[in-house]
C-alpha positions as CSV (number, residue, x, y, z in Angstrom):
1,X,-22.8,-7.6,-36.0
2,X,-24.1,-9.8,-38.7
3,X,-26.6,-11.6,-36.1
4,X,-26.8,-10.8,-32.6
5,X,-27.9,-14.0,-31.3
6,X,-24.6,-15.6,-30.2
7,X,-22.3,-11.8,-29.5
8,X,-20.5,-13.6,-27.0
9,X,-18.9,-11.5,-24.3
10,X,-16.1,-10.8,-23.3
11,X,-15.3,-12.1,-20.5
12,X,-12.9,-9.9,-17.9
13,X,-10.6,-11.7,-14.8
14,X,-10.2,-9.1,-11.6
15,X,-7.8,-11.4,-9.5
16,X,-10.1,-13.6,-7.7
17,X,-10.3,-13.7,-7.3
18,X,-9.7,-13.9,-8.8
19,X,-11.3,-13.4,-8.1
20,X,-12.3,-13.1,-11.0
21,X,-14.3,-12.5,-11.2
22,X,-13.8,-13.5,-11.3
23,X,-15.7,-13.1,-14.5
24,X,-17.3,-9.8,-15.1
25,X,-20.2,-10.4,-18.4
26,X,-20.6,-7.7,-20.3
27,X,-23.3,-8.9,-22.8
28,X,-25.0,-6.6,-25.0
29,X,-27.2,-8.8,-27.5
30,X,-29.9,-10.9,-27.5
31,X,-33.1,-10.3,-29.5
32,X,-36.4,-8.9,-28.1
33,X,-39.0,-11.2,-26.7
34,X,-35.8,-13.8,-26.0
35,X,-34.5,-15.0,-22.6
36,X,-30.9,-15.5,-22.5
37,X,-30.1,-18.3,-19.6
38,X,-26.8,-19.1,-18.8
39,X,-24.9,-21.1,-16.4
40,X,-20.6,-21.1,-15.7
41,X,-18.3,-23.0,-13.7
42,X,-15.0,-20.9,-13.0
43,X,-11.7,-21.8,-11.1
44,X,-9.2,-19.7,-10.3
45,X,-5.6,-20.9,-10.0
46,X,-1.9,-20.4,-10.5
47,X,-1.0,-17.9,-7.7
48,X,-2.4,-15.4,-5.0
49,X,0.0,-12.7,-4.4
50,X,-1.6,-11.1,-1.1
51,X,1.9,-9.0,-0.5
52,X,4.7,-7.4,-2.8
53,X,6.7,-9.5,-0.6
54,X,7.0,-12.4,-2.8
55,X,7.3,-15.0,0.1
56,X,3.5,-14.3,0.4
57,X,2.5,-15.6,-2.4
58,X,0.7,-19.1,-2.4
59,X,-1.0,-21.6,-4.4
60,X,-4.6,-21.0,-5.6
61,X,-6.5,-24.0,-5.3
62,X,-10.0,-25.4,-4.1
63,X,-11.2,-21.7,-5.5
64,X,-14.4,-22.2,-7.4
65,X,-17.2,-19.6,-8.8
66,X,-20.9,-21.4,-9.7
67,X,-23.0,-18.5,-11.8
68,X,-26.6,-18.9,-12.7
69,X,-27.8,-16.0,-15.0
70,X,-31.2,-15.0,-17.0
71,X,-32.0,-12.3,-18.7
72,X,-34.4,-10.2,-21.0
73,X,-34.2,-8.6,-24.5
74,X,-37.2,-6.1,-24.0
75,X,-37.0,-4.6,-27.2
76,X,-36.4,-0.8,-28.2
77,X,-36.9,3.0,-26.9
78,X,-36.1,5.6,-29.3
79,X,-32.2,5.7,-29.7
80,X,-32.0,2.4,-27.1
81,X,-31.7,-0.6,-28.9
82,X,-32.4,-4.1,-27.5
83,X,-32.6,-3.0,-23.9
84,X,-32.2,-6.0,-21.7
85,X,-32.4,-7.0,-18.1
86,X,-30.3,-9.3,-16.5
87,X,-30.4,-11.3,-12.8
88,X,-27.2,-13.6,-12.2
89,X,-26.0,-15.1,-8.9
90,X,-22.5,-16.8,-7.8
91,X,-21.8,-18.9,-5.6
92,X,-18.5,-19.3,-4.5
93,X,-15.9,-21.0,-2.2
94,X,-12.6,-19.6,-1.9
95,X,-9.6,-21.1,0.1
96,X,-7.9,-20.7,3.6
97,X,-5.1,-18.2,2.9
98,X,-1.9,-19.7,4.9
99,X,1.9,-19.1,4.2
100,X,3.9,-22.1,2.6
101,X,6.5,-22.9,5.4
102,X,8.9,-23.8,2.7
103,X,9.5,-20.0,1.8
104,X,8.3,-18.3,4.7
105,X,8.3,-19.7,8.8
106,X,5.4,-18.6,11.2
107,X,6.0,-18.8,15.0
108,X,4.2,-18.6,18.1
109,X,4.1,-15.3,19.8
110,X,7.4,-14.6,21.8
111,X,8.9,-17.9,20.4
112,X,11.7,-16.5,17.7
113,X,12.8,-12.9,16.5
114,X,11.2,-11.7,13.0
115,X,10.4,-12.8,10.4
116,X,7.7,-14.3,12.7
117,X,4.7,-13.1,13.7
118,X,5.8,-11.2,17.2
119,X,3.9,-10.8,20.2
120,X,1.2,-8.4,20.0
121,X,1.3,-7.9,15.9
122,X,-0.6,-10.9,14.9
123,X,-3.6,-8.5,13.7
124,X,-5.6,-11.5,13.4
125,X,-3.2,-14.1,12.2
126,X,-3.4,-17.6,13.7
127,X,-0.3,-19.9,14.2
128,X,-1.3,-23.5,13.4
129,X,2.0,-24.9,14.3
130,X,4.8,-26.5,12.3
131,X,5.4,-23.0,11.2
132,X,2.1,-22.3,9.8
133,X,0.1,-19.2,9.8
134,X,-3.5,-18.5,8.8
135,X,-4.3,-15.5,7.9
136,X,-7.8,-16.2,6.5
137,X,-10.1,-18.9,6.9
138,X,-11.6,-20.5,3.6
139,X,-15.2,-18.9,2.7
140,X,-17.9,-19.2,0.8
141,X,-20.6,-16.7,0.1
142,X,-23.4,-15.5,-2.7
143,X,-23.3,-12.2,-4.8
144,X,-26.2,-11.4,-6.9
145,X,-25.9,-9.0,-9.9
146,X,-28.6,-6.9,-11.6
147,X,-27.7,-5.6,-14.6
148,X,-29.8,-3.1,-17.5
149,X,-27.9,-2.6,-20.9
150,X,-29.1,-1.4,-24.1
151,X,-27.1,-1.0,-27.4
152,X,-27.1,2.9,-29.1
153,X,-25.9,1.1,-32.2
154,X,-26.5,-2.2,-33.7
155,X,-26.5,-2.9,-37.2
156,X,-25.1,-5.7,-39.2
157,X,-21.3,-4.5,-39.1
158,X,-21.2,-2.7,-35.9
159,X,-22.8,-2.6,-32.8
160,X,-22.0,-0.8,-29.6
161,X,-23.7,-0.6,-26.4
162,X,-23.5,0.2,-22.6
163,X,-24.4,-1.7,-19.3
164,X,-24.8,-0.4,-15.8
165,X,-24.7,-3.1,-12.9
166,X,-25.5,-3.5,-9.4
167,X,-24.3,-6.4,-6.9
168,X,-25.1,-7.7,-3.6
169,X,-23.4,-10.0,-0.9
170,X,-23.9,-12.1,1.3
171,X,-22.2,-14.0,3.8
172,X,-18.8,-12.3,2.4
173,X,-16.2,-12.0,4.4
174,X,-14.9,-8.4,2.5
175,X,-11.7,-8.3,4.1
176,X,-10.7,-11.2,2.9
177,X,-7.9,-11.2,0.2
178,X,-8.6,-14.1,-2.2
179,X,-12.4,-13.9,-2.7
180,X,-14.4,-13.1,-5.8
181,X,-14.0,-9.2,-7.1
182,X,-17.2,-7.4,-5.8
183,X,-18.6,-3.7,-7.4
184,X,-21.3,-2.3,-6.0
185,X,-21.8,-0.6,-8.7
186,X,-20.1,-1.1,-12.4
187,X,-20.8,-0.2,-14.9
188,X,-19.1,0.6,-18.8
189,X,-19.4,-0.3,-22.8
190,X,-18.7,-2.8,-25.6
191,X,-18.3,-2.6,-28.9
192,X,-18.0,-5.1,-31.8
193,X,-16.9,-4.4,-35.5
194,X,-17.0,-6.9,-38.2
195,X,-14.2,-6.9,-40.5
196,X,-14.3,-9.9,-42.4
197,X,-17.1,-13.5,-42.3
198,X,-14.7,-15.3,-40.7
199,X,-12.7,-12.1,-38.5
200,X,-14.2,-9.2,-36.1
201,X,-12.7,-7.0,-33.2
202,X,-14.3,-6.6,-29.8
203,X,-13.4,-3.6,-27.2
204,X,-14.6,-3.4,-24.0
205,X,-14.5,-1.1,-20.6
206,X,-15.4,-1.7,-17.2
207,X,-15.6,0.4,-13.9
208,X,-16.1,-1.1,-10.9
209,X,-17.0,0.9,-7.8
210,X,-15.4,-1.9,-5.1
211,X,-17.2,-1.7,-2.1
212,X,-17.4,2.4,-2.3
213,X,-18.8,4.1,-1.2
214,X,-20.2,2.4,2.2
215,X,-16.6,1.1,2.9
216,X,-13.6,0.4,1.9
217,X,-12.6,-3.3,2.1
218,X,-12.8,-4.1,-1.5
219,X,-10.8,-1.9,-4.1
220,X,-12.5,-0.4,-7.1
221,X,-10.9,-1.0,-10.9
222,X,-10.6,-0.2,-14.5
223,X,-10.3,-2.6,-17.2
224,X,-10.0,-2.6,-20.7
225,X,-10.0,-5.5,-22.9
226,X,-9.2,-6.3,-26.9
227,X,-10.2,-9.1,-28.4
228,X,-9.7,-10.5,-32.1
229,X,-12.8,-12.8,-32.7
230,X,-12.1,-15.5,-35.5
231,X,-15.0,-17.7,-36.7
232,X,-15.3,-21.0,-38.9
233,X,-18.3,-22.9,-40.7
234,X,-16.6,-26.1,-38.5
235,X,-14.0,-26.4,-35.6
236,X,-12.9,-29.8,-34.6
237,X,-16.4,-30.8,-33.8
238,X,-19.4,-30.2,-36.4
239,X,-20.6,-27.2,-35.0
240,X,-20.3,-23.5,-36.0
241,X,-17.4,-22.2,-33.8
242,X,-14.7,-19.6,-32.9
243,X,-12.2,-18.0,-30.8
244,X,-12.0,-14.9,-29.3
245,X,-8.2,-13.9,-28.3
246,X,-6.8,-10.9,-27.1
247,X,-5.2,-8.6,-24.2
248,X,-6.9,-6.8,-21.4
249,X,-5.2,-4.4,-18.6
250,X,-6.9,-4.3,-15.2
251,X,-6.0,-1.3,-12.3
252,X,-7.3,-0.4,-9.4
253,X,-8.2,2.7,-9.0
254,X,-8.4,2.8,-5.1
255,X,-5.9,0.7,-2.0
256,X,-6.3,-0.4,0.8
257,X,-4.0,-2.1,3.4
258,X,-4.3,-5.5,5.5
259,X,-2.5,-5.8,8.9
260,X,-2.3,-9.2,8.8
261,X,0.0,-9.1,5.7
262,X,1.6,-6.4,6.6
263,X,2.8,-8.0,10.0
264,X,4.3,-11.1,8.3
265,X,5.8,-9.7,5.3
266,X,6.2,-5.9,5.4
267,X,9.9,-4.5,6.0
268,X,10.1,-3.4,9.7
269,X,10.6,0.0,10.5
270,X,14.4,1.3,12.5
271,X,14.2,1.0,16.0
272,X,12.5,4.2,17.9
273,X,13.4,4.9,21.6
274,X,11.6,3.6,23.9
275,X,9.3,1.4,21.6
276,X,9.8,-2.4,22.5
277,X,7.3,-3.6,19.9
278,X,8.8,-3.8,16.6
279,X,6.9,-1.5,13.9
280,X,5.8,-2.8,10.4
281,X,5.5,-0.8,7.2
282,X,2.1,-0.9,5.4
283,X,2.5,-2.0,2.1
284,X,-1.0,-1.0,-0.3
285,X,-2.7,-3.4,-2.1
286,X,-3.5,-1.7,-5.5
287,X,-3.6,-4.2,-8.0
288,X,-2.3,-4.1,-11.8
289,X,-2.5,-6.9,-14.1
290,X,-1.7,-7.4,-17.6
291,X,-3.3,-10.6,-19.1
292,X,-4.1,-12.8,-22.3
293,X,-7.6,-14.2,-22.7
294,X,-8.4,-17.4,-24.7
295,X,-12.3,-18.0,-25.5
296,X,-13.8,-20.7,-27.5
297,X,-16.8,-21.6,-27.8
298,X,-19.2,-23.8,-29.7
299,X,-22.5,-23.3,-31.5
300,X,-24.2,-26.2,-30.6
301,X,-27.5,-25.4,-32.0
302,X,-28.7,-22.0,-33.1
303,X,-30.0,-21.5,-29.5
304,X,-27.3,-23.5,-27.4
305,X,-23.9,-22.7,-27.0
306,X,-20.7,-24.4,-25.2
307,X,-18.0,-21.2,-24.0
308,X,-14.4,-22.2,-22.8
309,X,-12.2,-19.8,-21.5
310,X,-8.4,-19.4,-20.1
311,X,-7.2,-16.4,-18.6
312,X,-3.2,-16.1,-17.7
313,X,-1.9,-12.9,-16.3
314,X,1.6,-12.5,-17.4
315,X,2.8,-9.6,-15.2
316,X,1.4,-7.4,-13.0
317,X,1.3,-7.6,-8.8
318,X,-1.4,-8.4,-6.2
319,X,-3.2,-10.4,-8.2
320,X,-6.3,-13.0,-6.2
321,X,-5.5,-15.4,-8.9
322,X,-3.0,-15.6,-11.7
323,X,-5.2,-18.2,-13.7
324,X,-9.1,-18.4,-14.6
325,X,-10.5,-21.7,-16.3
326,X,-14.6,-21.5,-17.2
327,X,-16.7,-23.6,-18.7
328,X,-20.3,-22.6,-19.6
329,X,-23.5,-23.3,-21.4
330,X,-25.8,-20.9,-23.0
331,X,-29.3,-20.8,-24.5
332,X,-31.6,-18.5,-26.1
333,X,-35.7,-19.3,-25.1
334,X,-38.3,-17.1,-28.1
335,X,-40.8,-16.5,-25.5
């Protein structure tokens, strides 16, 4: 790239989650001796899809993401270029998880024939009355992020690099469906090719471990995004600006199952002799998504920059969230 100071990166949605993230940074840039800070507000909206059962689905709202990152440009190691460090943390709230009564009725135990939740297969469920049923309770929680990248190529019409990350939780509840995307390990590449002043291309990958391999709550997933990068001189304000647009195509490559789901909105098995309880199917939760992502940003200063960003999955199932909206600020400190 012509100047590494502002490579802005792309920025990838898992879901929420949503989530999200929701946002997964993939930054390779910076110069040595600078610190990078950052800070990002996210929300995820539009709809969580918990089941392929599409009476499951609900609302996303009151789902926020607060990130506070900094981070290192150390400098270079025979073929590693501009090998940084990076520390980030998000906090997070995420919302109570409860059936809309308009497409879907709970019941008390014992109180009406399926498609309630029956005696004995409430897995955890709670009925709240007026034919609601929660299946989670809202959360919040912290996950903090230690990342190392370097860049094996850089110059001033192509660079290309590769990150390896780390995350920790706490206070997560990892069962829970619509909550930020957790790796415990990631890790993957980015590369950016300039084509024209005002035009380059930016690829990335990312592979995200879930919560393997201490457990299995949290699905791990491949993503791969595309992005067309167009810059201008001036953009609506008097700043140097652009707009990074493109796809991206998220899978995960591991399921899981949830019995509370599966209870409400799973197909019931035939009838068996002699078995009075009624039997759900397990349907997995494996997401795929296919999404458009929509990233302005603003050069405020040389050091100081203003990123915007919409995500809007247009098909694809189990998704945390269907929508991502950030707003963030970023600065560059010569130490």
């Amino acid at each position: 790239m012509r100047s590494p100071r502002f490579l802005l990166p792309f920025l990838l949605v898992f879901g929420h989650s949503a989530a999200a993230e929701a946002f997964v940074s993939t930054a390779v840039g910076g110069r040595p001796g600078e610190l990078d800070v950052n800070a990002q507000v996210t929300a995820e909206r539009g709809k969580i899809e918990p089941n392929e059962n599409q009476k499951s689905f609900m609302k996303a709202k009151d789902f926020y993401e607060y990130k506070l990152g900094v981070g290192y440009t150390w400098g270079h190691a025979g073929p590693f270029q501009f090998i940084s460090t990076r520390l980030e943390a998000t906090y997070y709230q995420s919302p109570t998880e409860v059936n809309d009564p308009a497409e879907w009725q709970g019941h008390p135990a014992g109180s009406s024939p399926p498609p309630g939740l029956g005696p004995g297969s409430r897995n955890g469920a709670r009925h709240l009355g007026g034919g609601v049923c929660e299946f989670y309770d809202d959360d919040t929680g912290t996950l903090v992020s230690a990342t190392v990248s370097t860049a094996l190529v850089h110059d001033p019409k192509f660079a290309f690099g590769v990150y390896l990350r780390g995350t920790v939780p706490f206070k997560m509840n990892l069962e829970k469906f619509a909550n930020p995307r957790l790796d415990y390990i990631a890790g993957g590449w980015q590369m950016g090719v300039e084509l024209q002043d005002w035009l380059g291309f930016e690829s990335t990958l990312y592979l995200g471990s879930g919560t393997r391999p201490f457990s299995k709550e949290q699905n791990g997933a491949v993503a791969v995004g595309n992005l067309l990068h167009f810059k201008a001189e001036r953009w609506l304000l008097p700043w140097k600006a652009g707009v990074k647009v493109g796809p991206y195509v998220e899978g995960d490559i591991h399921e899981r199952f949830d019995p509370r789901y599966d209870a409400a909105y799973s197909a019931q098995e035939p009838p068996q002799p002699g078995v009075t309880t009624p039997v759900r199917e397990k349907d997995r939760i494996r997401a795929a998504r296919f999404a458009v992502a929509f990233l302005p940003y603003f050069l405020v200063t040389k050091n100081l920059s203003v990123e915007l960003g919409y995500v809007q999955k247009f098909f694809g199932y189990d998704a945390r969230a269907t929508q991502a909206y950030f707003v963030g600020l970023r600065g560059l400190i010569e130490l």
